[in-house]
N, C-alpha and C positions, 0 to 999 in steps of 0.2 A: 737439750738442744732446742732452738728456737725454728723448729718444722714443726711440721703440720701433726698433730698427733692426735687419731680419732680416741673418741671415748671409749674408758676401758670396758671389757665384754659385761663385768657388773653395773654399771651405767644402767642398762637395761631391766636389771633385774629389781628398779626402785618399785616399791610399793605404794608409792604415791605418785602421780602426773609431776612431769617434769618441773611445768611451773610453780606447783608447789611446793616442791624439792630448793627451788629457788626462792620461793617469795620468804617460806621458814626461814634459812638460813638469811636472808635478807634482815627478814624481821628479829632475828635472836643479835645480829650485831649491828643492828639499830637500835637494839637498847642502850647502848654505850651514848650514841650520839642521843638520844633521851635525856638520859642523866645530866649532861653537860647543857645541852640549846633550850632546852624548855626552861632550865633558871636563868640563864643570862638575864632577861629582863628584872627579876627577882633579885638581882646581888646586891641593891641600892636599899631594896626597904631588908633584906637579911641582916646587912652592915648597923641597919640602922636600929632594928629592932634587937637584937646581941649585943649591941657595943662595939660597935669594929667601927673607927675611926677614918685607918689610911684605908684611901680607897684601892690600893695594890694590894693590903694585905684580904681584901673581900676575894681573891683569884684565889687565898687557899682552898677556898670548896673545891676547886675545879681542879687542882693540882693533888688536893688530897686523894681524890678519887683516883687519878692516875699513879699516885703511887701506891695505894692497896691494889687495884688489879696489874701494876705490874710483880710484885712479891706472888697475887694467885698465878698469874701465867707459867711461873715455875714450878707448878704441881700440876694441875690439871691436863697440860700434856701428857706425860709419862704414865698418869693416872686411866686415861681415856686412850692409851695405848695397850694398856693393862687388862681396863675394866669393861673395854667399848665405851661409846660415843653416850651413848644417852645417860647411865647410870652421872656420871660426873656432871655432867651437862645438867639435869634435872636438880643435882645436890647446890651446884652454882647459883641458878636459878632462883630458888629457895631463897639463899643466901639474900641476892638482893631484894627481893620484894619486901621479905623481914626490916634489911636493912633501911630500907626507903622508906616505909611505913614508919618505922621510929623516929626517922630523922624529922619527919614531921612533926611531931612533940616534943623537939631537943631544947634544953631548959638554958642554952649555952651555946658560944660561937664551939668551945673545946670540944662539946659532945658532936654538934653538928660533925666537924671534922674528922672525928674518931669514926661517927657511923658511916661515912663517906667515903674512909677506907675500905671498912665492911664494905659497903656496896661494893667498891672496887673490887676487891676481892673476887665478890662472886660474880662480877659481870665477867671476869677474866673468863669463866669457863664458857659465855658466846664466841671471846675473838678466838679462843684455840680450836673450838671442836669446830666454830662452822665452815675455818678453812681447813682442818685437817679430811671435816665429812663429805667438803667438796674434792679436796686431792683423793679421797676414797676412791672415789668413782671416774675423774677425767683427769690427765693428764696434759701436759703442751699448750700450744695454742685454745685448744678446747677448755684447758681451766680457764684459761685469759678470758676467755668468751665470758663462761658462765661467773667469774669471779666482776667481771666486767658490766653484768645483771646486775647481780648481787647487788654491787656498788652503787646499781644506779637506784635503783629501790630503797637501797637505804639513804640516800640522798636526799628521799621522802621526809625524813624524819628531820635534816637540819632548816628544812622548806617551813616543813608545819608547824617545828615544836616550839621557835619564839613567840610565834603567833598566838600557841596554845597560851604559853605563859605569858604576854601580855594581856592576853583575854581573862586568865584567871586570876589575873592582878586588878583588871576592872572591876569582878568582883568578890573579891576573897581577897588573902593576903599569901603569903609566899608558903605558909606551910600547907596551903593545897595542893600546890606546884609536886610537894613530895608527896602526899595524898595519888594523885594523879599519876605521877610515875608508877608506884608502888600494883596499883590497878590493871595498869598497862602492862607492867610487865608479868603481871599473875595471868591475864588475859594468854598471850604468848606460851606463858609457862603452861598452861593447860594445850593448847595447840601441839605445842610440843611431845608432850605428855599422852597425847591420843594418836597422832599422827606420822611424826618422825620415827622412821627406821632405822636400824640398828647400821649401819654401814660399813663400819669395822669388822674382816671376815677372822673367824677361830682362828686361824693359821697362819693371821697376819699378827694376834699378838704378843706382846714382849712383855717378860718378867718387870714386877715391878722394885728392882733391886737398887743400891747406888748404882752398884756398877756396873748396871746395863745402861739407866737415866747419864751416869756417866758416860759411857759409851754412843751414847746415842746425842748428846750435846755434843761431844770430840766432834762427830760426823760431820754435823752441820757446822764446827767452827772451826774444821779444815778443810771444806771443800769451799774453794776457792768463789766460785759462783753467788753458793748460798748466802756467805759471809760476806762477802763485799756487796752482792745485794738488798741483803739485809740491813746494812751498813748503812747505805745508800736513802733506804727505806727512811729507816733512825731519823738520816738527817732534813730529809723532807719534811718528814711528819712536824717534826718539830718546828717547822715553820707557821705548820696550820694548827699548833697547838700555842705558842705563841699568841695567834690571830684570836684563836679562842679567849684566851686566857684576858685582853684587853679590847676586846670587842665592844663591851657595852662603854667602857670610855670614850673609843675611837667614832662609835657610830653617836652616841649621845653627849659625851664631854667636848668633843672636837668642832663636829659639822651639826650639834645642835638637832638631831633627827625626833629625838623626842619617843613618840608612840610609834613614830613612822619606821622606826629602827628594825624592827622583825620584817617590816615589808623588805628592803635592804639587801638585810640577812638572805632572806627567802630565794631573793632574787641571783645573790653568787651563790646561795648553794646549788641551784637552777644550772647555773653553767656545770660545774662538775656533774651532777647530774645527768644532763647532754652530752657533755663528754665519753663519760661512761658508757651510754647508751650508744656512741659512736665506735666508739673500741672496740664494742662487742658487732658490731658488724665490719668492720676494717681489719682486725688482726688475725683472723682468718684465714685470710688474700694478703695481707701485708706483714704482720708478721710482731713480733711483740716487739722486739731489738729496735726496727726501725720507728716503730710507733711512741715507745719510750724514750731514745735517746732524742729524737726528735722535741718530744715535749719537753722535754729536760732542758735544752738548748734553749728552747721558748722560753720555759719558768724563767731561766737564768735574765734571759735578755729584756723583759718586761720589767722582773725584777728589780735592775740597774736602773731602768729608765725611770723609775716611778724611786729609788733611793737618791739618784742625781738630782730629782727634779723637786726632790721635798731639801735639800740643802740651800737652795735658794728661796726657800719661805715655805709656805702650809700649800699644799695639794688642793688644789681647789677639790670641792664633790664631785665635780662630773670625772673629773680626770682620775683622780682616786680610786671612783666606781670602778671606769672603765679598766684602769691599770690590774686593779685587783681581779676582776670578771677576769681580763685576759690571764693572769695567774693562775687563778683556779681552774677556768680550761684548759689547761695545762698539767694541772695538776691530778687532773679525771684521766688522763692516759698516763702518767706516771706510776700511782697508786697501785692501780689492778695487777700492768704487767709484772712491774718490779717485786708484786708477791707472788705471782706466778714462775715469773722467775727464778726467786729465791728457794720455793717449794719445789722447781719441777726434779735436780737431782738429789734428792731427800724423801721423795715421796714413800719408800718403804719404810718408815719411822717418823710417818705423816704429824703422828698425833705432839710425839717429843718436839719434831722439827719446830713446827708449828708454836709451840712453847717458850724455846728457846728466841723464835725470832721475835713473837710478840712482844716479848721479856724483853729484850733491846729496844726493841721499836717505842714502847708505851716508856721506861725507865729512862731509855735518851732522849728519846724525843720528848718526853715531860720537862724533864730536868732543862733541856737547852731550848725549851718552849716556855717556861715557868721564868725563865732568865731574859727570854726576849720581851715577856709580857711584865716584869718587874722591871725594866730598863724604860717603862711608858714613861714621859716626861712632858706631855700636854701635847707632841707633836706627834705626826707620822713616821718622823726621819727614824728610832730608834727600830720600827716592823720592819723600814721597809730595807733598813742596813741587814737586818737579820734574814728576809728574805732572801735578799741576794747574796751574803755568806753562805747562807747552807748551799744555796742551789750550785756556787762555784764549789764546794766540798764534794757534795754530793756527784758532781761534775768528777772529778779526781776519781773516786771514787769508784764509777764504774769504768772509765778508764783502765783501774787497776782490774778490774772485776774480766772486761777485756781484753786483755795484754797492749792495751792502746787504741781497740781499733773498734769504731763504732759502727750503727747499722748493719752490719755484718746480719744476713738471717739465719745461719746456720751456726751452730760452734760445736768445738769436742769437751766431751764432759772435761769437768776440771780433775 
């Protein structure tokens, strides 16, 4: 239900300052957006130093990754429902660093891609555990809050990390870029490893059997809520993976930015960022339902304007900017709730749930993200049509998720 719902009585019982509790979980699924933003500036000399010709097929880095961590997202839920939070989480962990450290010496476009997987793979175990360790502890509107941090802290990382890798392009070449990831995330993984508490209680866990991981996917992909939010989720995502996927064209092939292209970047991940930071003081008092369908409405109607308005020629940059900024602000109250959402009637099989939805979210939204940013044709028209498709889908979508009826702040479980 989209009420007010204070933090559960274990909330209290963290071992570490709240803000810490936060900036971790912040930090462990801003490894993801690491692996992705700090190469972007990178894909031009990787293309060129491997052999990769078409400059669409240079996006397999970034699609590879999404597809090894969606394949992990279907274990390390069930696993960390199983084993608690940390033990998988830390095995994850591992996983990338190894990973990312290799791929820096990858002799090959083939290997790159392979270790990329791998990485995916083990970053899968940040996006499940650190929203399942945040449903640990709060529920409702209070997850929205603190998931609404979360978000915005890691917002940090798509700010800085073109930055970082244009800087380490001035002086190095692109296999530092994995060098430096691989650093980063050992950094994190030790934090982890000293600091994070166990937040999964004895009694909340579940055999690690088919047929209970079965049992526990059923839940979440019959309750009406979860699964059309989750849905919802999918189709969004995949708009800003899309974005990702043909960014460095867009911002350097198109409007010629050049060096200046991270600043850019920097500057819309800023807005979602803001956003973020805004949700978590407004959904509180307002409510997640009204704040989401709300932006959703937005997404949609920017969207259109900025796909109309590129069918009668190229977007000028300011306008572009602008259209896109206001998307993405849009997009920072969308994100939070609609995982809050989808997690708050699942939360007793936080860690599975969590699995399951990742698993959709990163496997669809890659795949109809990986299809928006292959469809690049020199213009903006092919983003900005896929913008605005999802956002009408996704539009449907929670419609259904509602029995029709939006803003609504209250509802009965499904």
């Amino acid at each position: 239900m989209d009420q007010h719902v204070s933090p559960a009585p274990e909330a209290e019982k963290l071992s570490i300052p709240r803000w810490e509790f936060i900036a971790l979980a912040a930090a462990l699924m801003a490894l993801n957006a690491l692996a992705i933003d700090i190469m972007l500036p990178g894909l031009q000399q990787i293309g060129a130093s491997l052999g990769v010709d078409n400059e669409n097929h240079r996006q397999y880095v970034i699609s590879a990754y999404f597809g090894g961590m969606a394949l992990g997202l279907l274990g390390y839920g069930p696993a960390s429902d199983r084993f608690g939070r940390r033990g998988p989480l830390l095995f994850g962990l591992g996983i990338y660093v190894i990973a990312a450290l290799a791929a820096a010496i990858a002799p090959n476009f083939e290997t790159l891609l392979a270790l990329r997987v791998i990485q995916g793979f083990g970053a899968a175990s940040t996006r499940v555990i650190a929203v399942s360790m945040v449903r640990d502890r709060f529920g409702g509107r209070a997850m929205a809050e603190i998931m609404s941090l979360i978000f915005m802290v890691f917002m940090v990382i798509p700010v800085v990390a073109p930055s970082i890798g244009q800087l380490i392009m001035l002086f190095a070449n692109w296999h530092m870029i994995f060098v430096c990831m691989g650093v980063g995330a050992l950094f994190i993984s030790l934090w982890a490893f000293f600091r994070l508490p166990e937040t999964l209680h004895p009694e909340d866990r579940r055999p690690f059997t088919i047929s209970a991981i079965g049992q526990a996917f059923a839940i979440v992909l019959t309750n009406r809520i979860s699964l059309w939010y989750t849905l919802a989720s999918t189709i969004i995502f995949s708009a800003l993976f899309g974005f990702i996927n043909s960014a460095q064209q867009v911002y350097v092939g198109i409007y010629g930015l050049g060096v200046w292209f991270p600043v850019i970047f920097a500057a819309i991940a800023g807005m979602m960022a803001l956003s973020s930071f805004l949700n978590s003081r407004l959904v509180m008092r307002v409510g997640m339902r009204r704040l989401s369908h709300g932006a959703l409405i937005g997404f949609l109607t920017v969207s259109t304007i900025w796909f109309v308005w590129s069918l009668f020629g190229q977007v000028p940059l300011v306008g572009f900017i602008l259209l896109f900024a206001a998307a993405m602000f849009q997009f920072g109250w969308i994100g939070s709730n609609f995982n809050a959402l989808s997690m708050e009637p699942v939360g007793h099989i936080a860690g599975s749930a969590a699995s399951v939805q990742g698993f959709m979210q990163t496997l669809g939204g890659g795949i109809i993200g990986a299809a928006i940013g292959q469809s690049f044709d020199g213009t903006t028209t092919p983003l900005a049509a896929g913008f605005c498709g999802v956002a009408a889908i996704a539009l449907i979508m929670v419609l259904i998720a509602e029995k029709g009826r939006l803003f609504q702040p209250h509802h009965k479980p499904a």
